[in-house]
C-alpha positions in Angstrom: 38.0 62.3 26.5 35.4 60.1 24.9 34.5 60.9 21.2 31.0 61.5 21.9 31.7 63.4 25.3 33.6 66.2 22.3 31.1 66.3 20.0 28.1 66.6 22.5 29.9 69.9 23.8 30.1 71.1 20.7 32.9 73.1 18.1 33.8 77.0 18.1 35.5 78.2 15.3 37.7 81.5 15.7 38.6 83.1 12.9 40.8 86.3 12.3 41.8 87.6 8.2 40.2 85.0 5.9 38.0 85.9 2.9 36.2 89.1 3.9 36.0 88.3 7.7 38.4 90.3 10.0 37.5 88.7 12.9 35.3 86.7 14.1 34.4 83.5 16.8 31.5 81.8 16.0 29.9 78.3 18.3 28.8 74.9 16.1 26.7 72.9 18.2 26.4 68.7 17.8 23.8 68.0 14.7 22.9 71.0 11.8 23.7 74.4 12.2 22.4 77.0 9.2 24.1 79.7 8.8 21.3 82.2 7.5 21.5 85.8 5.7 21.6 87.6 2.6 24.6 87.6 0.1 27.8 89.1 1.5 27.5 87.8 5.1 30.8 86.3 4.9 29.2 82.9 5.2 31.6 81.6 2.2 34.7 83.0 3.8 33.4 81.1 7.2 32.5 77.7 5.4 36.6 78.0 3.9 37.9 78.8 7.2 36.4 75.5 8.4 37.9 73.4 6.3 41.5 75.3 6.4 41.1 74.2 9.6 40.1 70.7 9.0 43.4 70.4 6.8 41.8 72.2 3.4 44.2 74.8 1.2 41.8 76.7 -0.6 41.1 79.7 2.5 42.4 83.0 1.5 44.0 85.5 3.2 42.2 89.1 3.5 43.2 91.1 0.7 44.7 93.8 3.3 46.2 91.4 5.3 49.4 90.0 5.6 48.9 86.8 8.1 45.7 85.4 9.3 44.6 82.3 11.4 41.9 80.0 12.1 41.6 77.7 15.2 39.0 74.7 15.6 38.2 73.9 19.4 36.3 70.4 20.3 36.3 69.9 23.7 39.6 70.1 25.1 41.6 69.7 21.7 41.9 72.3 19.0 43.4 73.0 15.8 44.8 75.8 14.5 45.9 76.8 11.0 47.9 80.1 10.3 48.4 81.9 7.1 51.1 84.5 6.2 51.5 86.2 2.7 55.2 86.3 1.4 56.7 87.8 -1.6 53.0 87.8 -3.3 52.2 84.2 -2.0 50.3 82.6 0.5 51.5 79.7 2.6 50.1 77.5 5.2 51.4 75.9 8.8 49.9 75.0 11.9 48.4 71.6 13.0 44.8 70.7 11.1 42.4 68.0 12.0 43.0 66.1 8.9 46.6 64.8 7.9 45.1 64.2 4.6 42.3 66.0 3.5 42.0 64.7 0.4 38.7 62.9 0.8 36.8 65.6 2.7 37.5 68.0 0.2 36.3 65.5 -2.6 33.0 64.8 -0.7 32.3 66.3 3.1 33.2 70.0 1.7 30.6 70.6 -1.5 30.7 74.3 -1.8 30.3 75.8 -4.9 33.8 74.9 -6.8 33.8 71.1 -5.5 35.6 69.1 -7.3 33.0 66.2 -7.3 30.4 69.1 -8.3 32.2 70.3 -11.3 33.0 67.3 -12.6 29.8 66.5 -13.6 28.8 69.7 -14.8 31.7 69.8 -16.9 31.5 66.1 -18.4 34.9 64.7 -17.1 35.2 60.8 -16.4 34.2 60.0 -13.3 36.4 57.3 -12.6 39.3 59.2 -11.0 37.0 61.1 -8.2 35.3 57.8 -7.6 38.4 55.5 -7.3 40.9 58.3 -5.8 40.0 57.1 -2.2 40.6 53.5 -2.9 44.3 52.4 -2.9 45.0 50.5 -5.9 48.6 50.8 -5.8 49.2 48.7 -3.2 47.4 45.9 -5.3 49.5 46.5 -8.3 52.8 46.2 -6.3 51.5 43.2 -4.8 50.8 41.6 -8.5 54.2 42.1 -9.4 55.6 40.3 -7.2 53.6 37.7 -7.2 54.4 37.4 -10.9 58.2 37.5 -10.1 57.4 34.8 -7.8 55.3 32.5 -10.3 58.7 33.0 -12.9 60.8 31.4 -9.9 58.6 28.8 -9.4 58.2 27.9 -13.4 61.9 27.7 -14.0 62.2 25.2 -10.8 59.8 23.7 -12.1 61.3 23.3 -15.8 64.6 22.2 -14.2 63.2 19.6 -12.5 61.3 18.6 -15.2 64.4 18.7 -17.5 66.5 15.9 -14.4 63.2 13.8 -14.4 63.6 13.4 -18.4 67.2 12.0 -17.7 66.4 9.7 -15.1 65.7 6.6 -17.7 68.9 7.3 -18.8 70.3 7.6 -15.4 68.9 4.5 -13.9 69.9 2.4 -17.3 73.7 3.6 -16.8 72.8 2.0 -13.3 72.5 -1.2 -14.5 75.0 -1.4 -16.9 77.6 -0.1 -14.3 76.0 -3.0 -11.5 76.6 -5.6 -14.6 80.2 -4.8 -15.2 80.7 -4.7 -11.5 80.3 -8.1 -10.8 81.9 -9.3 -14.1 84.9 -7.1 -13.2 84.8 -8.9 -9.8 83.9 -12.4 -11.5 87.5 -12.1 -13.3 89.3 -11.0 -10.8 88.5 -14.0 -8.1 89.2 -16.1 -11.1 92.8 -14.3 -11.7 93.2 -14.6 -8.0 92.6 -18.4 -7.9 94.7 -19.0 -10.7 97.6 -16.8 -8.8 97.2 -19.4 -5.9 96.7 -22.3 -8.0 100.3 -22.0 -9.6 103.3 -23.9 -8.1 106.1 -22.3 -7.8 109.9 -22.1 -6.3 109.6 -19.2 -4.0 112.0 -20.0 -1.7 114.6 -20.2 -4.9 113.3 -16.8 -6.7 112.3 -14.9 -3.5 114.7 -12.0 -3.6 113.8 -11.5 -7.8 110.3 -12.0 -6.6 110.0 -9.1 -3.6 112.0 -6.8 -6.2 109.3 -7.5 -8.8 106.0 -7.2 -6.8 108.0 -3.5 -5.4 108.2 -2.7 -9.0 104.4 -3.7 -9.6 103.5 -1.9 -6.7 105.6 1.3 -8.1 103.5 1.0 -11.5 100.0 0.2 -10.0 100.4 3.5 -7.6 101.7 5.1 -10.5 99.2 4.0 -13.0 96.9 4.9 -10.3 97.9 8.5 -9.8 98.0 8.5 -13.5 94.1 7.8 -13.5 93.6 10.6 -10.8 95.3 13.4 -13.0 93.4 12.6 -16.0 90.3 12.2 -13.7 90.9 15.7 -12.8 91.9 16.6 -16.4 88.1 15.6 -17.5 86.8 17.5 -14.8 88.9 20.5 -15.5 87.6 20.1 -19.5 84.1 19.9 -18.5 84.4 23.0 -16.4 85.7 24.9 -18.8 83.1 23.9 -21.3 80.6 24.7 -18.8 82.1 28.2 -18.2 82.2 29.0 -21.9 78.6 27.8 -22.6 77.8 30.7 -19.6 80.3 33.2 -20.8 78.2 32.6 -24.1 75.0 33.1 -22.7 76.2 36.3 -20.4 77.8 37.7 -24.3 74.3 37.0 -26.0 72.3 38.2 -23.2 74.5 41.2 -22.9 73.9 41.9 -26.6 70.2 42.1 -26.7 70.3 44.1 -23.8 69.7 47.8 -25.2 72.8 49.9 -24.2 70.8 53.2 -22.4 73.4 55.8 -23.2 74.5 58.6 -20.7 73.1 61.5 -23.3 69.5 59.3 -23.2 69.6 59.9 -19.4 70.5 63.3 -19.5 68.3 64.2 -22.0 65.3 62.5 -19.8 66.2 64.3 -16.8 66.6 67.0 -18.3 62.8 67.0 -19.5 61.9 65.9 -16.0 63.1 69.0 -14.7 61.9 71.0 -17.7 58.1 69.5 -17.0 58.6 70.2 -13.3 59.7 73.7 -13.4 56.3 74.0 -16.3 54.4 72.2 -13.3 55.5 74.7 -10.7 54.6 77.5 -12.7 51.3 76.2 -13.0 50.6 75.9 -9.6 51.2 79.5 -9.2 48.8 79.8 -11.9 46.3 78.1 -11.0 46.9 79.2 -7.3 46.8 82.9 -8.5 43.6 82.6 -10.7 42.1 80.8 -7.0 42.9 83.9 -5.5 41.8 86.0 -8.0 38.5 83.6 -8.5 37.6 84.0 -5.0 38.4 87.4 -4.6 36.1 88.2 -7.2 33.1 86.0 -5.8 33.4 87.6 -3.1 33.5 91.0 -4.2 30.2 90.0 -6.4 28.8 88.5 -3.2 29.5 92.0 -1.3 31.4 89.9 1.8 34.5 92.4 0.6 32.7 95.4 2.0 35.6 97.3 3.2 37.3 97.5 0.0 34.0 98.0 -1.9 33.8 100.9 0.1 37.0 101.9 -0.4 37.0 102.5 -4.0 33.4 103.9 -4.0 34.2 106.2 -1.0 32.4 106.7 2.2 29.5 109.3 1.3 29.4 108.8 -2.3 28.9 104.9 -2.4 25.4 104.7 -0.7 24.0 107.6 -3.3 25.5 105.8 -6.1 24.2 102.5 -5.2 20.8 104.1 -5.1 21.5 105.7 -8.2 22.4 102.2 -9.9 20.1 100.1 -11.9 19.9 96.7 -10.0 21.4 94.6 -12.1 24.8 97.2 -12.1 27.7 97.3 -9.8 30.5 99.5 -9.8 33.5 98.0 -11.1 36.5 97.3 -8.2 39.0 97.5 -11.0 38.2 100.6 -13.2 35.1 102.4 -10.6 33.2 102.2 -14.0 29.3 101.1 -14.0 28.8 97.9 -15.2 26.3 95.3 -15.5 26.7 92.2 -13.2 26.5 89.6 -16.0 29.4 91.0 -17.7 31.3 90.7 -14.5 30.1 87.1 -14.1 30.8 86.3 -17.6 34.6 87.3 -16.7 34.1 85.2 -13.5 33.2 82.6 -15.4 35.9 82.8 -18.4 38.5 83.1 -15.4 36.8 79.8 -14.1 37.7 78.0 -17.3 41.1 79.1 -17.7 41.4 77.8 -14.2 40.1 74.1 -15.0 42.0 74.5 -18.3 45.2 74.6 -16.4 44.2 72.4 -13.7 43.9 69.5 -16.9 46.9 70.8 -18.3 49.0 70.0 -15.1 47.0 66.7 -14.7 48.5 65.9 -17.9 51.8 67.3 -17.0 51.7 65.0 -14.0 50.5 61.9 -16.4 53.5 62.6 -18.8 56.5 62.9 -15.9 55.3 59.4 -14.4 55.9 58.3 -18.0 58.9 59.8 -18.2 60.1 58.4 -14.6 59.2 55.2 -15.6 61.3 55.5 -18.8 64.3 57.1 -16.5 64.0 53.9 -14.1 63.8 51.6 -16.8 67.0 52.8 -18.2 68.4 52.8 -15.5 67.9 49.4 -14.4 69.2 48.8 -18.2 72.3 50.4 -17.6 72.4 48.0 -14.1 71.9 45.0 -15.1 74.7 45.7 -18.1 77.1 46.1 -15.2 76.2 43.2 -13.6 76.9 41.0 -16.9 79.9 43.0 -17.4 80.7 41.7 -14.1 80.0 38.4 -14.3 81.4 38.0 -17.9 84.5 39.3 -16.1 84.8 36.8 -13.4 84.3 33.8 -15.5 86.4 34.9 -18.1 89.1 34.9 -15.3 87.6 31.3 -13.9 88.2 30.0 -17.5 91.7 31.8 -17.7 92.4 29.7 -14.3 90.9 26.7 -15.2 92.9 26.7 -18.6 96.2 27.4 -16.7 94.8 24.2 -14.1 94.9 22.0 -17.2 97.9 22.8 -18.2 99.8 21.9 -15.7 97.9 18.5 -15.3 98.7 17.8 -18.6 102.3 18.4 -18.1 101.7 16.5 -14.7 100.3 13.1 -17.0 102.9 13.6 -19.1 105.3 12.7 -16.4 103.6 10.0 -15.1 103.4 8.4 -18.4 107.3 8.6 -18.3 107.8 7.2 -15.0 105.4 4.4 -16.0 106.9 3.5 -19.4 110.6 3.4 -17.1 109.0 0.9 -14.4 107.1 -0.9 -16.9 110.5 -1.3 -18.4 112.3 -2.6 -15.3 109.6 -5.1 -14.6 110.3 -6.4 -18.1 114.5 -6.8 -17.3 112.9 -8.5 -14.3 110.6 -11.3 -15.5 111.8 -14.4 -16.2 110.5 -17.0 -18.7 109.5 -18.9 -15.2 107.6 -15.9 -13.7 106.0 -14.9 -17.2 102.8 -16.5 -16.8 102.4 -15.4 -13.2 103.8 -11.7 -13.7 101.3 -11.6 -16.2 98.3 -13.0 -13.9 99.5 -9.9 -11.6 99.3 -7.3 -14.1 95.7 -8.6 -14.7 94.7 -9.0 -10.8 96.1 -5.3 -10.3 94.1 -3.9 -13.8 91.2 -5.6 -12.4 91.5 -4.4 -9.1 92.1 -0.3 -10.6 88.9 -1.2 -13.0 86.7 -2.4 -9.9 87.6 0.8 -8.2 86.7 3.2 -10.3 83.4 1.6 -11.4 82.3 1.4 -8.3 82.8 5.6 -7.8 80.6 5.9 -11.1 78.3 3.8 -9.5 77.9 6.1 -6.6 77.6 9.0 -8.5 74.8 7.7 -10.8 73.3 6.5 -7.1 73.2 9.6 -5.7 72.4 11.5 -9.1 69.1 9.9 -8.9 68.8 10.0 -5.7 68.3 14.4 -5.5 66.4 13.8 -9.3 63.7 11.4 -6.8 63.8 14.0 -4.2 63.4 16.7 -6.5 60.7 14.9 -8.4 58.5 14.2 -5.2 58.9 17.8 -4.1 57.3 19.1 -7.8 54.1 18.0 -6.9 54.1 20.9 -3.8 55.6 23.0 -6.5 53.3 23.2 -9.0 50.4 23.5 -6.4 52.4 26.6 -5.5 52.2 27.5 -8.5 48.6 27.0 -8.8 48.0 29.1 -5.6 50.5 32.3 -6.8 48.8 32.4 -10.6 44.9 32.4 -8.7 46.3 35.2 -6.7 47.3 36.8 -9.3 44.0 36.4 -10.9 42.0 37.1 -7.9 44.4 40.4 -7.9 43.7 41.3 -11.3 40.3 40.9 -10.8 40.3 43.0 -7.6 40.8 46.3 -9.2 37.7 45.8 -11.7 35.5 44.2 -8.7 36.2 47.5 -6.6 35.2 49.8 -9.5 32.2 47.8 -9.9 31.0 47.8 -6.5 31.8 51.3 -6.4 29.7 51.8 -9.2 26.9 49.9 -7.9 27.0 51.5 -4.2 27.2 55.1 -6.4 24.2 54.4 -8.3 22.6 52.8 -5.0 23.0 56.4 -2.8 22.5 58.3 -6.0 18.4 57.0 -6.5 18.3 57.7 -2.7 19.6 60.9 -3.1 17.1 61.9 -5.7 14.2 60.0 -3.8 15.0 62.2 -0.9 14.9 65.3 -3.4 12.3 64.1 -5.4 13.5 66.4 -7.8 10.4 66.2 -10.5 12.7 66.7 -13.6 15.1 63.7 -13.0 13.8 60.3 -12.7 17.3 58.6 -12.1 20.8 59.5 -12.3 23.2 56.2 -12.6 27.0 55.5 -13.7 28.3 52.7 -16.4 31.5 51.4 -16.0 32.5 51.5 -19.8 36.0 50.5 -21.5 37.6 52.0 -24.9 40.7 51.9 -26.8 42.7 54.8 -26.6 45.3 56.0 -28.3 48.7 57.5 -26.3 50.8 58.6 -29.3 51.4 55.6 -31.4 50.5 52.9 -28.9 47.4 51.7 -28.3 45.5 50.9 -25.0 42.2 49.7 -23.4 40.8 52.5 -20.5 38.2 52.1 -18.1 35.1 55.5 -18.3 32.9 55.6 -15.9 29.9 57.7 -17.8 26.9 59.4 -16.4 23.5 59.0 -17.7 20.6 60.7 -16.7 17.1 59.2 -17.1 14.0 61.4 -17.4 10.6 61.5 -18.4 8.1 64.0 -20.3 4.9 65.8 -19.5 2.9 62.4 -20.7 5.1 59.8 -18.9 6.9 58.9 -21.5 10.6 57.6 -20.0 13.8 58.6 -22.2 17.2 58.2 -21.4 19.2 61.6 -21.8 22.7 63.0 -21.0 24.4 65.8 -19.1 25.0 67.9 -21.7 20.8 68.1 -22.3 20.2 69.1 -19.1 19.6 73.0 -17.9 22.0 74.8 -15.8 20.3 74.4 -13.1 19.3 70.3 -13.8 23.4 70.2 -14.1 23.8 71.6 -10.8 21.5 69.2 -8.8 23.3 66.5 -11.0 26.8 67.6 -9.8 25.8 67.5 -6.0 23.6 64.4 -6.1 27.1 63.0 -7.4 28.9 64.5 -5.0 26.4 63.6 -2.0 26.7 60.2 -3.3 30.1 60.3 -3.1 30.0 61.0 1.1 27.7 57.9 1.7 29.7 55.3 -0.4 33.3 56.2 1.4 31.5 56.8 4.7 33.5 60.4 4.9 31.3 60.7 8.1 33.5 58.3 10.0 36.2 60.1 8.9 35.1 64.0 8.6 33.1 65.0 11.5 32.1 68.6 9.6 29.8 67.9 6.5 29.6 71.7 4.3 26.8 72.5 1.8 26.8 76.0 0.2 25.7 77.2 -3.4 22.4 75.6 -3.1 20.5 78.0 -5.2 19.2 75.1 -7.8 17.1 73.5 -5.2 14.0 74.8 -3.7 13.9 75.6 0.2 11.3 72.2 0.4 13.8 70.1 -0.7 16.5 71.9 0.4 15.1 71.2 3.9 14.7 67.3 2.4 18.1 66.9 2.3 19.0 68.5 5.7 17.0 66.4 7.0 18.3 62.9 5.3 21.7 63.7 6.0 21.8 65.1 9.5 21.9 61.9 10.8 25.4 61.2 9.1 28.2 63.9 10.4 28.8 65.0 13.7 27.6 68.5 12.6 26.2 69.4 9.2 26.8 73.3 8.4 24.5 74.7 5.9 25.0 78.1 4.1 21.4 79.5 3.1 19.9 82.8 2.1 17.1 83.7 4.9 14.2 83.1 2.6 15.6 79.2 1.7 16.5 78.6 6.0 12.8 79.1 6.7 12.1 75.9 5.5 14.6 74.4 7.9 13.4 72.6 11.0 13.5 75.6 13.7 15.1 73.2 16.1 18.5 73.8 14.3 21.1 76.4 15.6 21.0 79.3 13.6 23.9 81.4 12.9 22.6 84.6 11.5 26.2 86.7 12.1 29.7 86.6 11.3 
């Protein structure tokens, strides 16, 4: 079914044990529906059955009740909440319309104890309330890891940077290697020629002669192999250096990494769980004195009617009543006579004990992400230790394997050196003082030969050294633009944040002077929020925090404009303050494309005229607006509006 098709057939709300109401069904049509009548109508009790329904958790149960529900039909779905009292407390299932109702509550639900309402009236910063429906997390995250990614990109960068510094070098070894090249081949056509050039009787020395060029052949293999091993004995040197300059920098980086002992963790949990438990037993705190809050508004209000006539009996309650002085009620604790401002002044003590608590377990809350961050912290301490322990482990062992490598190859070269000392030896007992020159000239071609050989592998190596250094260099340029690109990001993301709470500011302080202007509430001439930063101190550390403050402009008899702040204002200028706010609040999240119920109650500061003002500008927003009014305030009201005169 179409959106529009529900809310055109309007809501009914059935409710059975919430507040003072035993039962009840009551219809909502599409637009504003006032729900008229004196004090003690039960008109609070409906407004929180609503929003129990909507997903809110601040509906209680009838005080002679053990379970009680509330079910929201629109159209052809409905919602239904249930409530069952167990072991002294109250819990909550059942399906609601909002998964999280976070935001209404905030700003679509501004009864009397609204958060957004009281927290002007009680000076608190604003930028919590304001910012609470924005996700900043997510942009936080993201900044990290862009950051992480920035630190990969500089250390490429620096490595390149670091092989583009050698290549000079590089390309001069080059040279020098292509120089000796071609004198190393230069001498050896030379020794070649000369070989060919001399004249000599092979026929007579041919058997001496095949036994001598085997022996050479023997010693250049051999002298080759020789070369090989201590090739591989270099290699096997520089390896191990290599591996020692790493286990070095695993030992050092090992060592400034702060050892996060077992009792340190223990010790942390151990306040996590101590701060938790203190955080539960706040809740059922601060849930109890809700209870007890509302209980006793409600008794004050007279929507607890039942038990009011409980304790003052059925006969004797009316003739006592008119016996009373008005401004005296009979105490539901005691049955004594007292006067209703000493009641209220509990009520309001209570009230304060309640917000007390509430900061106390925000602070609570503050200090256990602190100390989950510490937890986390040492525990990726404690993770990375193992993971250098680790690696410090395996290339100790690589060196331990490397070291037994060279060993062998040295005992390897050693016996080469032997056998190459023995044949050098037989090719001496072979020579002849014929055969010297040419011997000699063969030993030269086959030095020259070994020589050529191995400069043309360096020469290879340097090649394709600078080879990846000119690869690597024509890649830095992308690179760095990467580079470029992740650190704006992480500007832009940095910025983000403080653009958000600006705008927010400026769209508050937009709806606010339209707000007002609808009211045109004479004693306030504007009502606007700065976005203000201070350094504050968190034990010994120091840090910069972002206030947003309230200020309140207004002007005297004579015109005269001053600037002015909440704690100036009257009780009642306070009030209008905290729901302006509030109402403020709705326009700049759009809670109406959210939150199809809008709730106003406790609106005793405003006049019925402007009461009726505001109706007026925000019908248009929610699918239905329900206003709670005493008869003489609803009057005002357009008489077009669906009335609810019983609960």
């Amino acid at each position: 079914m179409a959106e529009q098709e529900v809310v055109d057939r309007g809501a009914t709300l059935e409710v059975q044990n919430i507040g003072g109401i035993d039962e009840t069904s009551v219809s909502l049509d599409p637009g504003v529906n006032v729900l008229s009548g004196r004090n003690a109508t039960n008109r609070t009790s409906f407004l929180q059955a609503l929003m129990a329904a909507m997903g809110g958790e601040n509906a209680s149960l009838k005080g002679d009740a053990e379970e009680g529900s509330v079910e929201l039909s629109m159209g052809e779905q409905a919602y239904r909440r249930r409530l069952v009292r167990q072991n002294g407390t109250v819990s909550t299932t059942g399906d609601p319309y909002l998964d999280d109702p976070e935001l209404a509550e905030l700003f679509a639900f501004l009864l009397e104890s609204n958060e957004a309402r009281r927290a002007v009236t009680t000076g608190q910063n604003l930028r919590d309330l304001i910012m609470r429906p924005v996700d900043t997390e997510e942009i936080k995250t993201e900044i990290s890891r862009l950051e992480s990614e920035r630190a990969d990109i500089d250390q490429q960068i620096e490595a390149i940077e670091q092989r583009k510094r050698d290549l000079p070098d590089l390309e001069t070894e080059l040279r020098g290697l292509e120089d000796e090249i071609e004198e190393t081949r230069t001498e050896l056509r030379e020794t070649e020629s000369e070989i060919e050039g001399l004249d000599t009787d092979v026929e007579a020395k041919q058997t001496e002669q095949e036994r001598l060029e085997g022996k050479l052949d023997e010693l250049r293999d051999a002298r080759n192999e020789l070369e090989d091993v201590r090739y591989d004995i270099d290699t096997e040197r520089e390896s191990i250096t290599s591996l020692k300059q790493d286990r070095s920098t695993l030992q050092t980086e090992l060592e400034a990494l702060p050892e996060a002992s077992e009792d340190e963790l223990a010790t942390l949990e151990d306040r996590i769980h101590t701060l938790r438990d203190r955080r539960r037993r706040l809740d059922t705190e601060i849930s109890s004195l809700q209870s007890t809050v509302q209980f006793n508004e409600e008794m004050l209000d007279g929507e607890r009617s039942d038990l009011q006539q409980a304790i003052e009996g059925d006969d004797g309650g009316s003739v006592t009543d008119e016996l009373l002085p008005d401004d005296d009620v009979v105490c539901w604790t005691c049955g004594s006579e007292v006067e209703r401002s000493e009641i209220e002044t509990t009520l309001e003590q209570l009230r304060e004990l309640r917000e007390g608590k509430l900061s106390t377990k925000r602070d609570l809350s503050t200090e256990l992400d602190d100390l989950k961050a510490d937890k986390d912290s040492l525990e990726e301490q404690q993770r990375k230790r193992r993971q250098y322990q680790e690696q410090l482990s395996d290339v100790e062992a690589e060196i331990e394997q490397r070291q037994a490598r060279l060993e062998s190859l040295r005992d390897e070269r050693e016996t080469l050196e032997e056998r190459i000392q023995t044949l050098e030896a037989e090719v001496e007992d072979l020579e002849s003082e014929q055969f010297d020159e040419i011997l000699d000239l063969h030993k030269e071609a086959n030095r020259l030969e070994y020589e050529l050989g191995r400069l043309e592998n360096d020469r290879e190596g340097v090649e394709a050294e600078i080879e990846t250094i000119e690869e690597q260099v024509e890649a830095l340029s992308e690179l760095q633009a990467e580079r470029d690109r992740v650190a704006e990001q992480v500007a832009e993301l940095r910025t983000r944040v403080e653009s958000l709470e600006k705008k927010a500011i400026e769209a508050f302080n937009e709806h606010m002077d339209d707000v007002l202007s609808a009211l045109d509430y004479g004693n306030l001439d504007r009502v606007w929020i700065e976005r203000v930063q201070r350094e504050v101190r968190d034990g010994r550390q120091k840090s910069i925090e972002t206030f947003f403050e309230l200020h309140v402009v207004r002007s005297t008899a004579s015109g005269t404009t001053y600037e002015d702040t909440v704690d100036h204002l009257s009780e009642s200028e306070r009030e209008v303050t905290g729901l302006v706010f509030a109402l403020a609040g709705y326009l700049v999240h759009d809670v109406h494309e959210k939150v199809p119920f809008m709730l106003l109650d406790s609106l005793e500061a405003i006049d019925a005229d402007r009461i009726a003002e505001l109706v007026e500008y925000f019908e248009v927003f929610p699918d239905y607006l329900v206003v709670a009014l005493l008869d003489e305030d609803a009057q005002a009201l357009d008489a077009a509006y669906n009335r609810v005169e019983s609960i």
